[in-house]
Every structure is written in C-alpha cells, then in structure tokens.
N, C-alpha and C positions, 0 to 999 in steps of 0.2 A: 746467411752463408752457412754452411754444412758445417758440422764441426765446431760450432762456436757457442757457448752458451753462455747466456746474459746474467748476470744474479739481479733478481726485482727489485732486491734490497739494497743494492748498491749505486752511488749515484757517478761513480769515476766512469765503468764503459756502461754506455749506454747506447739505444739506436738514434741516430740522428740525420736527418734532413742536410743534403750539402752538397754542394757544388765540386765535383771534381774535374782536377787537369788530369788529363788522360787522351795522351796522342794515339794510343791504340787502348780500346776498352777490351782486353784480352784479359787484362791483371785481375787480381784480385787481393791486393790487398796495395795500399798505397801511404806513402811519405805523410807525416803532419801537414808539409808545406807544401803538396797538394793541394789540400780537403779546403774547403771552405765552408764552416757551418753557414745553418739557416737559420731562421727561427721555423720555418714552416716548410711541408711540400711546395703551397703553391710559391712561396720566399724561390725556391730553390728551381724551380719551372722558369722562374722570370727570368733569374739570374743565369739559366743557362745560354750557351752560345758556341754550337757547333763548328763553325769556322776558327774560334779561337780555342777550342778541343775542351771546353768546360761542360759537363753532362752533367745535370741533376743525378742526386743516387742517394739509395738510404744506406749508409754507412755504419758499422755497430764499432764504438772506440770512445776515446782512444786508449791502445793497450802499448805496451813496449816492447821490443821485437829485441830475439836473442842479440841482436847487435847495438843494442841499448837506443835505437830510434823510437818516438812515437808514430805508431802507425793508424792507420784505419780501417778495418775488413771491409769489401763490397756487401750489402746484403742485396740488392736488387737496382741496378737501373731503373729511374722513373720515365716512361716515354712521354717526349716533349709533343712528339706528335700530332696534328689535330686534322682529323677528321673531316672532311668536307661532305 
C-alpha cells in the first residue's frame, strides 16, 4: 500500500498473509475482526472462498487507527485464479 512504511526492525506491523472479509474489495484498509492471518500464501489461497466474500491478501498490520481500532492495510490481493 502507498503510504505505508514498515520498520525491518520492528516485529508489531508487519506484512502478512490472510484471509479477508470483504463484501466489496474497494477498501483499503480493514477491522482486526475481518483479517484472518495465515501462516503462508499458499495457507491463505486455500482458505479462501469467494462466495462467502473471504479473499486471500497480503496485509501490512496490525496498527491502530485514530479511533483506537486495530486495523490492517491492503497491500495487494492474492489471485485465487487458476489458469486452465
């Protein structure tokens, strides 16, 4: 995500692998009780599931938003896609 920078040395926000609820993938920045970590891409590829609005995405978080929420930024949609 534009705008955001990570500290290498810091291990609180970090990027991470996870599953989000997202009834319209417009947002960009979303609830803790969204996100659902992974351990992995491919962790987060499985668990996704289109119909029930959960999209794999790599995530950088979690930080706390002026309204004292933890949140989580988008960094990129993972497509689930496969190619035939």
């Amino acid at each position: 995500m534009k705008g955001i920078t990570v500290d290498g040395d810091s291990t609180v926000v970090q990027h991470r692998f996870a599953v989000v609820y997202a009834p319209k993938r417009s947002r960009g920045r979303f609830s803790e009780n969204c996100v659902f970590l992974c351990e992995s891409e491919l962790d987060a590829i499985e668990e996704a599931n289109v119909e029930k609005h959960l999209f794999a995405a790599k995530v950088i978080g979690p930080s706390k938003s002026s309204e004292g929420q933890r949140i989580y930024y988008l960094d990129d949609w993972i497509d689930t896609s496969i190619d035939d």
